[in-house]
C-alpha positions in Angstrom: 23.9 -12.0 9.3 20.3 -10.5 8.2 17.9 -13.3 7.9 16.2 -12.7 4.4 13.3 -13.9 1.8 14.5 -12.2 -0.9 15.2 -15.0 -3.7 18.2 -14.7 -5.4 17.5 -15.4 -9.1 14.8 -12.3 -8.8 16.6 -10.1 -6.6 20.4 -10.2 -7.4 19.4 -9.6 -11.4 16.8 -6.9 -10.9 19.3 -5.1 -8.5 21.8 -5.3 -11.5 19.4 -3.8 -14.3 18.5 -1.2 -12.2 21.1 -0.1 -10.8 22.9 0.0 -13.6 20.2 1.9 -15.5 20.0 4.0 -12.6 24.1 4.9 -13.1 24.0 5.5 -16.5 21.0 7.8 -16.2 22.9 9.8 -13.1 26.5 10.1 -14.6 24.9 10.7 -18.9 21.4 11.9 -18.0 21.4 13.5 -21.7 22.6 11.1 -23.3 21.1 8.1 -22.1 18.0 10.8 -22.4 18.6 11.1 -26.1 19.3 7.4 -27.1 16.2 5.7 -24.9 13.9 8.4 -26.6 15.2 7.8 -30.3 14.1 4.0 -29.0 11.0 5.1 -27.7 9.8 7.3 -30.5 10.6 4.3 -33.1 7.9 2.2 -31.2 5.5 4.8 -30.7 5.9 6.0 -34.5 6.6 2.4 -36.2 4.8 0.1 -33.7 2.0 2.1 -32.3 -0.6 -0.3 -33.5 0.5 -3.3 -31.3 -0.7 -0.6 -28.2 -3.8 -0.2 -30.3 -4.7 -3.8 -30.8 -3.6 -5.0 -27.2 -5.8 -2.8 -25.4 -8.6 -3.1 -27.6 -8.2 -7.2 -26.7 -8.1 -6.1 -23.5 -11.4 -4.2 -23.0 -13.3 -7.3 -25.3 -11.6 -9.8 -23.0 -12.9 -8.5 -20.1 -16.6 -7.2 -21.4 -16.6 -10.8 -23.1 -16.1 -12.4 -19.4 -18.2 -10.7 -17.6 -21.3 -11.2 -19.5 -19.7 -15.0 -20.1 -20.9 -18.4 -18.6 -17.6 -17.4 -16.2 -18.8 -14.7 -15.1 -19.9 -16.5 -11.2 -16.7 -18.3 -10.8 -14.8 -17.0 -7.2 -11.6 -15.7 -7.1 -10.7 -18.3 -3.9 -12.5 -21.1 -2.9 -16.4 -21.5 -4.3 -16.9 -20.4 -0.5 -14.4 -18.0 0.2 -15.8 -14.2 0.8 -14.4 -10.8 0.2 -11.5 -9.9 3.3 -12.0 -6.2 2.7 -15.2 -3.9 2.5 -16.4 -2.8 -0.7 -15.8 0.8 0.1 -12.0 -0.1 1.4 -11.6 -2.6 -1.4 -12.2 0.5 -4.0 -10.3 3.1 -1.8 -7.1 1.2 -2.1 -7.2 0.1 -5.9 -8.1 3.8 -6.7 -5.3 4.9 -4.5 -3.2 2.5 -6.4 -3.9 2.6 -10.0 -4.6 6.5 -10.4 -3.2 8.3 -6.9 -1.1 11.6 -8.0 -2.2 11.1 -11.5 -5.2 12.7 -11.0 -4.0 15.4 -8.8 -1.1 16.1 -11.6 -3.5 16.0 -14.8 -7.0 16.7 -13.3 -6.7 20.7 -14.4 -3.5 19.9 -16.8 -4.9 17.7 -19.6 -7.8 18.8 -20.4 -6.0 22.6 -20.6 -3.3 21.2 -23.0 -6.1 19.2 -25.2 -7.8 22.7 -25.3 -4.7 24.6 -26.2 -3.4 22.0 -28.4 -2.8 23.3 -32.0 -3.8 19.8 -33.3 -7.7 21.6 -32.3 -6.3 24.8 -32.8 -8.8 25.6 -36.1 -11.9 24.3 -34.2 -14.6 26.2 -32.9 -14.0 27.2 -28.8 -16.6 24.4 -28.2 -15.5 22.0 -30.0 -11.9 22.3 -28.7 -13.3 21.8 -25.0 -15.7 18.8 -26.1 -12.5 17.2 -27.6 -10.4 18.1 -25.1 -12.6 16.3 -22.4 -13.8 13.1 -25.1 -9.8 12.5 -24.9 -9.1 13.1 -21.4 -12.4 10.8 -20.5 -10.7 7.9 -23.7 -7.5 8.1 -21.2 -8.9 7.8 -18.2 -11.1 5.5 -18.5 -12.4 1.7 -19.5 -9.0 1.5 -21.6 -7.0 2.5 -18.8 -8.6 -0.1 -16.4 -9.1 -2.8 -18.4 -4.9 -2.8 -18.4 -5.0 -2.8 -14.5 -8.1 -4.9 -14.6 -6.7 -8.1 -16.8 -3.4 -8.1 -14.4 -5.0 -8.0 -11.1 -7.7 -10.5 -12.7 -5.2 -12.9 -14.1 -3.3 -12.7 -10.4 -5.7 -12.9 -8.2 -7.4 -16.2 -10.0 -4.3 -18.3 -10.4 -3.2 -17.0 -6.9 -6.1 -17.9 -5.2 -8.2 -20.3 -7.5 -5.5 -22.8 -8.0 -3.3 -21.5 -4.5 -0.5 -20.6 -6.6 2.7 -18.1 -5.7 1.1 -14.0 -6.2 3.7 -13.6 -8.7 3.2 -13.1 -12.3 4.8 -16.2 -13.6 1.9 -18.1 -11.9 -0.5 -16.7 -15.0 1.3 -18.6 -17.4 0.8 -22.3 -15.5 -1.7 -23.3 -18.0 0.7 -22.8 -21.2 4.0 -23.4 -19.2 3.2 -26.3 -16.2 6.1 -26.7 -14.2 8.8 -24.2 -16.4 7.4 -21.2 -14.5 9.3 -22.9 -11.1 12.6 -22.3 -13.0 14.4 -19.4 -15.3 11.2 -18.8 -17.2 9.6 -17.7 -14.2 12.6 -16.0 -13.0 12.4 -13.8 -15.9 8.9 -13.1 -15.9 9.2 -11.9 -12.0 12.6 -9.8 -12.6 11.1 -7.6 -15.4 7.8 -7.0 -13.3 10.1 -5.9 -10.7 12.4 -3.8 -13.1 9.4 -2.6 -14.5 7.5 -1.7 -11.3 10.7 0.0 -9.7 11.4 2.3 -12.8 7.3 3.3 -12.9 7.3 4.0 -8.9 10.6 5.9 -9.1 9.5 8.4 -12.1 6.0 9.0 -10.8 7.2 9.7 -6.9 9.8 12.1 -8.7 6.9 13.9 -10.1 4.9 14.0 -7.2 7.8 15.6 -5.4 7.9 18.0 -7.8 4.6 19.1 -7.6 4.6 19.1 -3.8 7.3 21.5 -3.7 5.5 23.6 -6.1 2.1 23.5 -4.0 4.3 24.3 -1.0 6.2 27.3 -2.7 2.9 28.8 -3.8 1.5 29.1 -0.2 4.8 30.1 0.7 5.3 27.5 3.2 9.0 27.1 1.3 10.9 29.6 -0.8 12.1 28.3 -3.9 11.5 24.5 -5.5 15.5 23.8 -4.8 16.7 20.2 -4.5 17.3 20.3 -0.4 13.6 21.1 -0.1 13.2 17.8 -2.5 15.6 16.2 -0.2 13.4 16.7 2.7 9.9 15.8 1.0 11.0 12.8 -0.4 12.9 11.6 3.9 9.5 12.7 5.4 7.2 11.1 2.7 9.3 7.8 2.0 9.9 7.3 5.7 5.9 7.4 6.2 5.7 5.2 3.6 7.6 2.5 5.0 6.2 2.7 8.3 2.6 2.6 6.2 4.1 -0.5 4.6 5.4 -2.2 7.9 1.9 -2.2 9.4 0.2 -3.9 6.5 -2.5 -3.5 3.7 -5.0 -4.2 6.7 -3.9 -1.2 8.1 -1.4 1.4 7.3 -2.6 1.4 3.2 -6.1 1.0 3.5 -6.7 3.6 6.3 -4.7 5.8 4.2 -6.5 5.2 1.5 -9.7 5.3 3.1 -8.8 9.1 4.3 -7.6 10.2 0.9 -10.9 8.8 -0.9 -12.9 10.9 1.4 -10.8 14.4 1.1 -10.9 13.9 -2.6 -14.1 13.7 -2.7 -14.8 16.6 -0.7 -12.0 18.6 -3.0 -14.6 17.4 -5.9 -17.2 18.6 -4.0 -16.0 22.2 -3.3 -15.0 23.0 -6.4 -18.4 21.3 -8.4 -20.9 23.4 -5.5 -18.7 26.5 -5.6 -17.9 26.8 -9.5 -20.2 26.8 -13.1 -22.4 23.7 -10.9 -25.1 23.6 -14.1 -22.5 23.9 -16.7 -20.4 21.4 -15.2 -23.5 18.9 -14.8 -24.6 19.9 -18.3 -21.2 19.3 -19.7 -20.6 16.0 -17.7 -23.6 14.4 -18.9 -23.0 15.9 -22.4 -19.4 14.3 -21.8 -20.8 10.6 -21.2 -22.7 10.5 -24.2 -20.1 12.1 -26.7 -17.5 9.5 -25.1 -20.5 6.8 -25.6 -21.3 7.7 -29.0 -17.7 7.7 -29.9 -16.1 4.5 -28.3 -15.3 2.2 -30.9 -13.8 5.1 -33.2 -11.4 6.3 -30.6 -10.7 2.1 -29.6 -9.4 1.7 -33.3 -8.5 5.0 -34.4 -5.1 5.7 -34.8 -5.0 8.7 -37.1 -3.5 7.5 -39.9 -5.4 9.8 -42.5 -4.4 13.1 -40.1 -1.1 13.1 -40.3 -0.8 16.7 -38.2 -2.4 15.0 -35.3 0.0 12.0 -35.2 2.4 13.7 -33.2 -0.5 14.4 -30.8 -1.7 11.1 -30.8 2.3 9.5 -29.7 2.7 12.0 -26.9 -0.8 11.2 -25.6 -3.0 8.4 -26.8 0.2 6.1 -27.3 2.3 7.4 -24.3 -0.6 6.6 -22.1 -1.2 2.9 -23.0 2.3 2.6 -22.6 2.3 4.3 -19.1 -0.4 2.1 -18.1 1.0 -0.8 -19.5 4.1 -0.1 -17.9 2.5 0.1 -14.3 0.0 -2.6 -14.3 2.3 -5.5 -13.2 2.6 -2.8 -9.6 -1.1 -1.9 -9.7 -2.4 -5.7 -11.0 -0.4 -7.3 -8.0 -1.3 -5.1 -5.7 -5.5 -5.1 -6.7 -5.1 -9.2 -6.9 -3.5 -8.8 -3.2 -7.1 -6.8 -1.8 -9.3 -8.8 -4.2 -9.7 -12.6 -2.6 -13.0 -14.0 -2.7 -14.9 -11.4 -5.5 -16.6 -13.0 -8.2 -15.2 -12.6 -12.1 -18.4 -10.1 -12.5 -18.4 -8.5 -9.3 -14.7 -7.9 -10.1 -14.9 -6.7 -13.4 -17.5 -4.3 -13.1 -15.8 -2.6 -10.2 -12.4 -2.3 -11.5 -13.7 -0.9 -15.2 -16.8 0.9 -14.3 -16.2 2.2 -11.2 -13.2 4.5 -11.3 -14.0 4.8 -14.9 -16.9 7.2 -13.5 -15.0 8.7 -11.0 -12.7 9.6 -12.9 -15.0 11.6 -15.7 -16.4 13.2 -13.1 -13.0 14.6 -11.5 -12.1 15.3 -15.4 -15.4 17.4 -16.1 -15.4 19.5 -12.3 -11.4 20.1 -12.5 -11.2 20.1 -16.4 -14.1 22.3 -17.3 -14.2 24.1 -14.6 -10.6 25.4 -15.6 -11.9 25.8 -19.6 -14.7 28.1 -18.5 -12.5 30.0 -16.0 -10.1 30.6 -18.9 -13.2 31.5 -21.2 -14.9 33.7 -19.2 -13.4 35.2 -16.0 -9.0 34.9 -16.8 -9.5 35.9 -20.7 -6.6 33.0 -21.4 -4.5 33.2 -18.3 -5.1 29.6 -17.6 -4.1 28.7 -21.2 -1.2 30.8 -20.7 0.3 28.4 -17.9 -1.5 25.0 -19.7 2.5 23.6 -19.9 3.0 24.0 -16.7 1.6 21.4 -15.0 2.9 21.7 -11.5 1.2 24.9 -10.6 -1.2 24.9 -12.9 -4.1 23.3 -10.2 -2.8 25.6 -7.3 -3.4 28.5 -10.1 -6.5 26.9 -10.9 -7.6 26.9 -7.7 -7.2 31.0 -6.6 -10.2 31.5 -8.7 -12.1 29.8 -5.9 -13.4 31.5 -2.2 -11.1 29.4 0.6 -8.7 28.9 -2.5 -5.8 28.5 0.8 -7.4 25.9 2.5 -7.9 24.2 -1.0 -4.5 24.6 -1.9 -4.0 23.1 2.0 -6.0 19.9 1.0 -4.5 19.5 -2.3 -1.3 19.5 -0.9 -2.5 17.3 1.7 -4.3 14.7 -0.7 -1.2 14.2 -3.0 1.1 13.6 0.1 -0.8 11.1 0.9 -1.3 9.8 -2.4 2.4 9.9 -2.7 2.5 7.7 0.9 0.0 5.2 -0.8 1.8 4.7 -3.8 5.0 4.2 -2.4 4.3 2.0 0.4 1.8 0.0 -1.7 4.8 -0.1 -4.6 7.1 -1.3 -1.7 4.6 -4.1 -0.8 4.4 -5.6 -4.1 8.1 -5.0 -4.9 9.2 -7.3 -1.8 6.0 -9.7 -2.5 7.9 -10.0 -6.4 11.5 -9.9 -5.2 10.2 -12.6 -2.5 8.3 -15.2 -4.4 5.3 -13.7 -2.1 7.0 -15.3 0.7 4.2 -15.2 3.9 6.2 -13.1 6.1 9.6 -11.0 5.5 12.3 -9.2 7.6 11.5 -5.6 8.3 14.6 -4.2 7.1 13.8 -5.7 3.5 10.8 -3.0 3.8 13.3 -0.3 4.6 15.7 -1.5 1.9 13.1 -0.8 -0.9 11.8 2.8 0.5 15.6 3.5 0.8 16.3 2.8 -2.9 13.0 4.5 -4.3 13.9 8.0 -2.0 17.7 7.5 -2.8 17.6 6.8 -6.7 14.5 8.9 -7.3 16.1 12.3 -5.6 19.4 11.3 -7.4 17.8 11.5 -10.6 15.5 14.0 -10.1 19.0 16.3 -9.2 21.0 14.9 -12.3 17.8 15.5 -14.7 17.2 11.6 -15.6 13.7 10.8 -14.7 13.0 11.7 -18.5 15.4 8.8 -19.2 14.0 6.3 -16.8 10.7 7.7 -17.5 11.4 6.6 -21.7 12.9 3.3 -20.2 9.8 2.5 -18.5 7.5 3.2 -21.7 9.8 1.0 -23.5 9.3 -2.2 -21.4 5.5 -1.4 -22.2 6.1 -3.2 -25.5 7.3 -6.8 -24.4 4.7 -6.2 -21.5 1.8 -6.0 -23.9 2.5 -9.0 -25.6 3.2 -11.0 -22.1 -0.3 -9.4 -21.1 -1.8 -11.3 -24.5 -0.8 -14.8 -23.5 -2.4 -13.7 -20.1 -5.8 -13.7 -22.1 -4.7 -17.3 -23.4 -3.8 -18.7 -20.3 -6.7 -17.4 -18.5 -9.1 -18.7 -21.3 -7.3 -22.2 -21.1 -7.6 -22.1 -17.2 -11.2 -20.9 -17.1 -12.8 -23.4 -19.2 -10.9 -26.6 -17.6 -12.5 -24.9 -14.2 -16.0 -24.5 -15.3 -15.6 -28.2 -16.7 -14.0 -29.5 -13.1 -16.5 -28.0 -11.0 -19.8 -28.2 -13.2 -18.7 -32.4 -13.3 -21.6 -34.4 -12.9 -21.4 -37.9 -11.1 -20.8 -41.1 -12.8 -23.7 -42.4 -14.7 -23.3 -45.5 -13.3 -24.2 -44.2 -9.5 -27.6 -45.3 -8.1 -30.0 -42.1 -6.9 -31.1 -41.8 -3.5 -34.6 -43.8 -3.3 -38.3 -42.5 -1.8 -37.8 -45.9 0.6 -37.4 -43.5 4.1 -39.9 -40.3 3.5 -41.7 -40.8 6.9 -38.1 -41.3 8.9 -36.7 -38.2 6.6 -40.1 -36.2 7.3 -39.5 -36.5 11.2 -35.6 -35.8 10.4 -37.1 -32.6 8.7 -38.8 -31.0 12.0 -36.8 -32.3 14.4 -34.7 -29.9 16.7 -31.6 -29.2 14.9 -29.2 -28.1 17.8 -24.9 -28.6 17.7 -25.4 -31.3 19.9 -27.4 -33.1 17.7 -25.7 -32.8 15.0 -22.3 -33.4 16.8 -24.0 -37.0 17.9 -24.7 -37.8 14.2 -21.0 -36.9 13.4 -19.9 -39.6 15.8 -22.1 -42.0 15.4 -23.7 -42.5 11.5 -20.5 -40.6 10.2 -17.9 -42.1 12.0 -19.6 -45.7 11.4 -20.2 -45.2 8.1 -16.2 -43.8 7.3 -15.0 -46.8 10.0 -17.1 -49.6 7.3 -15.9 -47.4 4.6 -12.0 -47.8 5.9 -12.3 -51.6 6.0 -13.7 -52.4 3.0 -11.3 -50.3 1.2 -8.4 -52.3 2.8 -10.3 -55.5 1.3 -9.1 -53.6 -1.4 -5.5 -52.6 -1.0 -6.5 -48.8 -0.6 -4.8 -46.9 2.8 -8.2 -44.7 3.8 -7.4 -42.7 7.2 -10.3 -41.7 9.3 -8.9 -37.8 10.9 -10.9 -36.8 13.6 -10.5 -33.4 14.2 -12.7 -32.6 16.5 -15.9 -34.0 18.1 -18.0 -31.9 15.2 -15.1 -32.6 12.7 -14.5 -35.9 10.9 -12.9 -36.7 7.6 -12.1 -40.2 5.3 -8.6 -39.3 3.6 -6.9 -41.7 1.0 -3.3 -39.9 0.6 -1.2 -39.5 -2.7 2.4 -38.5 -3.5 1.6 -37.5 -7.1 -1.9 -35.9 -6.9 -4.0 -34.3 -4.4 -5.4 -36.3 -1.4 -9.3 -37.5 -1.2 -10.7 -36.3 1.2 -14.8 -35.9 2.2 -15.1 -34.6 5.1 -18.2 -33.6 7.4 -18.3 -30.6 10.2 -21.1 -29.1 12.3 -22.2 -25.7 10.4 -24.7 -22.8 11.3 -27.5 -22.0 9.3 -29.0 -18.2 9.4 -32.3 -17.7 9.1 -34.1 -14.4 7.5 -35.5 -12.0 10.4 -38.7 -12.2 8.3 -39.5 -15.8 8.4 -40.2 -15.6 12.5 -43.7 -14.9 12.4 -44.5 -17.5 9.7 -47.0 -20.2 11.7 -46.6 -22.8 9.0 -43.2 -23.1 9.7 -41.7 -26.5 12.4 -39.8 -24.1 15.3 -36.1 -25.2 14.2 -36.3 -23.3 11.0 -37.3 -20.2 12.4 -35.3 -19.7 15.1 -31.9 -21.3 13.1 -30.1 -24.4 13.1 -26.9 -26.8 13.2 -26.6 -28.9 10.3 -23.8 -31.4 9.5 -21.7 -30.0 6.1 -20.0 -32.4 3.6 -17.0 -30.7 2.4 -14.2 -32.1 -0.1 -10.7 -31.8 -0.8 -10.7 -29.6 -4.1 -12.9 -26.8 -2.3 -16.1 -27.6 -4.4 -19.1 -26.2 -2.8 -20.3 -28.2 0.2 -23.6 -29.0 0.9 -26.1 -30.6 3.5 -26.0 -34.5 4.7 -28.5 -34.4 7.6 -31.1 -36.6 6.0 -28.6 -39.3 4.9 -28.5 -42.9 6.7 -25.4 -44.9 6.8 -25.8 -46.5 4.0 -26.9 -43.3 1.8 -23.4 -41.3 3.1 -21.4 -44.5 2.1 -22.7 -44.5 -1.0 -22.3 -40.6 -1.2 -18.1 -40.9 -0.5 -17.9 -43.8 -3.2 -19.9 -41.3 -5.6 -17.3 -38.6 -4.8 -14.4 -40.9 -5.5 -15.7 -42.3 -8.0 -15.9 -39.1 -9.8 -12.1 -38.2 -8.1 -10.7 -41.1 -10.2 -12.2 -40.3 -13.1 -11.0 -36.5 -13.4 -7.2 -37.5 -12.3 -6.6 -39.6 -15.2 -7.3 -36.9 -17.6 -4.1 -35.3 -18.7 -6.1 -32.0 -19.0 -6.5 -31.1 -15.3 -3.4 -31.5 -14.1 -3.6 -28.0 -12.9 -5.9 -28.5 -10.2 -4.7 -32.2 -9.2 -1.4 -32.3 -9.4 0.2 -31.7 -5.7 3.9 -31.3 -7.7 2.9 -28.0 -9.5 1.4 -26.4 -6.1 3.7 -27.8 -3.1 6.8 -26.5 -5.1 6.1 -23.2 -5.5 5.0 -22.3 -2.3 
């Protein structure tokens, strides 16, 4: 028998839906083809505006928090710091959230915006303004504010409030304890139906294009299916073996690489084609896209009716692409994103790739337009619907267009390894209940079904189907994502209001009584012995007198030494969280530029030990060293005096109530 995580009411009905889907694509590919796009085209014609709407709220949500009172607040503890670099940190969610994309439509977008009859009375310039204004409006702060309310919804529930990464865990606030049961259940399956069907279509794709890239440098013949067969082993197997070694190591190395040969791809062709016009245009680019930002938010053509079939198979197909994807690329940045602020967070995932990504539009994009324009009188345009060859083509107007073809190749292989070992990461953290650590073969079991229902489609012709499929789930998925702006709200204001929580009124403040005692505390050597001696002798008396007098009172207060520089007064509860106030020996760094200060006593220029209350609920610690006795009993009743007060409110049951973490973990 295989031992397994996989939890049954996610994984047995996911496996169902899409293998079933799947089947029916396969064995009616046309069919199935013609009935999920008369489906799809009734949404994107009839209710087009709820895409509209939801990813307007989006953007506002997130440019309202990150200018908001919430913006400081940690996702983790108030102390808990980034595990990832911020160079790594935006390598993989740039790997994740755009990857092939950008390879695929870098050259093709902004060459079928230009060619698009919908611009086709316009001036030349006009139609390449427009046709990078658009490209930049889907690419952009819409696109990432989709990604960017997931991943910011997951990684604060997950790691604020230590609940399950899964997505049912961003609707505790509205549903308490429902989300442990079929509620959640549902939630998780269609993030994993979703997330499969997204992965599958888009590695389909990318196989496509690989064999293309490969057939124009003649490495292979032709583009037919046992050449696909052998990508998608080689890739799929790399991915799994990426996946098997972690996100610490296999994904963000890879990513890490890829970031770096993109950028240099950017950089050939920006030095070696139009350089000024491509500056000139870029900058041109970020104002017209500026300028025009709420109109293209809002607008959704209703007065042009000849551009309304443009705006379904672009403007509306895209929010529903992204939507569709976000629960893969949300869990996946949540995963990489433990211990960034709200702001920091924000600003990264929105502005960040936003930029790259106008930039890679403007080189690739224009670059191509002025090609067309002045050297290949229209031959670009001419291939503008073909897609897969189109930036191999692109590139043969360049010196070293081999080698770039070479790296192109190379980047969205590895692009294609990224996304599919990062899709097969979050698929087993979904299908799992983010269980800690899973069976290797349940790795292998997901690249397997990607490679083998991806390459059985692509034969059969019914990525187009799955690909309409996965647009339609974007519906239901935007509305989900809505009560995500609720719940978060919800969440986010009882936070502020736990943490920010004065003491009781009725508390007396410290007194001037000991200045001279506190003054020599002040400049005496600070050193962990020291501070270990105060730990066992003021702290331990003061918790021992403390543990007493609480069982004058029928209250069970256990004294946990941990250590000789860790000590801690813990009164345990079955229904809410313990209290615990705890004190530990800490380091203190000092700035290199304070050593030459005279005016300074010794200890705080060359560093010191200090001993560190810390509590229970992960509020920020701070410094006892100047307490007596008496002060750091008094300090502990403070504390739970203020402990009892916040448990009887109904309110925060979120953050006290040990039944709504222990059970999902």
């Amino acid at each position: 028998m295989f031992k397994s995580t996989l939890n049954k009411g996610i994984f047995i009905p996911s496996m169902v839906f899409i293998l079933l889907v799947s089947i029916v694509s396969v064995l009616y590919p046309d069919i199935t083809d013609k009935v999920l796009n008369v489906v799809k085209n009734f949404i994107f014609v009839n209710l087009n505006w709820v895409y509209v709407w939801s990813v307007t709220c989006f953007v506002i949500f997130l440019v309202y928090l990150l200018f908001s009172k919430y913006g400081n607040i940690r996702l983790g503890d108030n102390e808990s710091r980034p595990e990832h670099s911020f160079f790594s940190w935006i390598a993989m969610l740039f790997s994740a959230g755009m990857g092939i994309g950008l390879m695929y439509f870098g050259v093709a977008e902004p060459m079928q915006h230009y060619t698009s009859e919908v611009f086709g009375l316009e001036h030349y310039v006009n139609k390449a303004k427009n046709a990078q204004l658009y490209t930049f409006f889907h690419w952009g702060i819409h696109a990432w504010a989709i990604y960017g309310l997931v991943g910011l919804a997951l990684s604060y529930f997950t790691y604020r409030l230590k609940l399950p990464l899964s997505l049912r865990s961003c609707f505790y606030p509205l549903l308490k304890d429902k989300t442990n049961g079929t509620w959640g259940n549902v939630i998780d399956v269609f993030a994993l139906c979703s997330t499969f069907f997204g992965i599958t279509t888009t590695l389909g794709f990318g196989v496509v294009q690989i064999n293309s890239g490969l057939q124009f440098l003649n490495i292979v013949p032709d583009t037919s299916f046992i050449y696909q067969i052998l990508i998608v082993g080689i890739l799929v197997s790399l991915a799994v073996i990426s996946a098997l070694t972690g996100v610490d190591k296999g994904i963000k190395i890879l990513s890490n690489i890829n970031v770096t040969l993109v950028v240099c791809l950017l950089l050939f062709v920006l030095i070696l084609g139009p350089t000024v016009f491509l500056i000139g245009s870029f900058t041109e680019g970020l104002g017209n896209y500026i300028n025009n930002f709420f109109n293209l938010t809002f607008s959704t053509h209703v007065y042009d009716k000849e551009a309304l079939p443009w705006f379904y198979d672009w403007t509306i197909l895209y929010w529903a692409w992204w939507i569709s994807w976000s629960p893969y690329v949300g869990l996946f940045i949540a995963k990489i994103s433990k211990g960034r602020t709200i702001r920091e967070f924000i600003v990264a995932v929105l502005v960040i790739p936003s930029l790259f990504n106008f930039i890679w539009m403007t080189v690739f994009g224009n670059s191509a337009i002025w090609f067309d324009m002045n050297i290949g009188k229209g031959a670009l345009s001419a291939v503008a619907g073909n897609p897969d060859a189109l930036m191999f083509q692109f590139l043969e107007y360049f010196p070293f267009s081999t080698i770039a073809s070479f790296i192109t190749i190379l980047i969205v292989i590895i692009f294609f390894v990224t996304s599919a070992d990062s899709g097969i990461f979050v698929m087993n953290s979904i299908a799992t209940k983010n269980a800690a650590k899973s069976p290797k073969w349940q790795t292998v079991l997901w690249g397997t079904l990607l490679a083998v229902l991806a390459l059985l489609l692509l034969n059969a012709g019914g990525l187009k189907a799955l690909q309409s499929m996965t647009l339609i789930t974007a519906l239901p998925f935007s509305i989900i994502m809505l009560l995500f702006i609720v719940s978060l709200l919800k969440a986010l204001s009882i936070d502020q209001s736990y943490y920010e929580r004065n003491f009781s009124k009725a508390t007396v403040p410290w007194s001037g009584r000991l200045w001279k005692e506190r003054l020599k505390l002040i400049v005496a050597t600070k050193d962990r012995k020291s501070i270990d001696l105060f730990i066992n002798t003021t702290v331990k008396e003061a918790f021992l007198e403390l543990q007493a007098e609480f069982a004058e009172n029928g209250i069970t207060a256990n004294i946990n030494q941990i250590k000789s520089s860790k000590i801690e007064i813990e009164i345990k509860y079955d229904v809410i969280n313990n209290f615990i106030y705890g004190v530990e020996t800490s380091a203190k760094n000092v700035s290199n530029f304070l050593v030459d200060e005279e005016n300074l006593p010794e200890v705080v220029k060359n560093g010191a030990f200090y001993p560190r209350a810390y509590f229970g609920d992960t509020r920020e610690s701070y410094d006892i060293q100047y307490f007596t006795k008496n002060e750091l009993i008094s300090d502990v009743l403070k504390h739970y005096d203020r402990f009892l007060d916040i448990v009887s409110e109904e309110r925060n049951e979120m953050f006290i109530s040990t039944d709504s973490h222990d059970k999902t973990n």
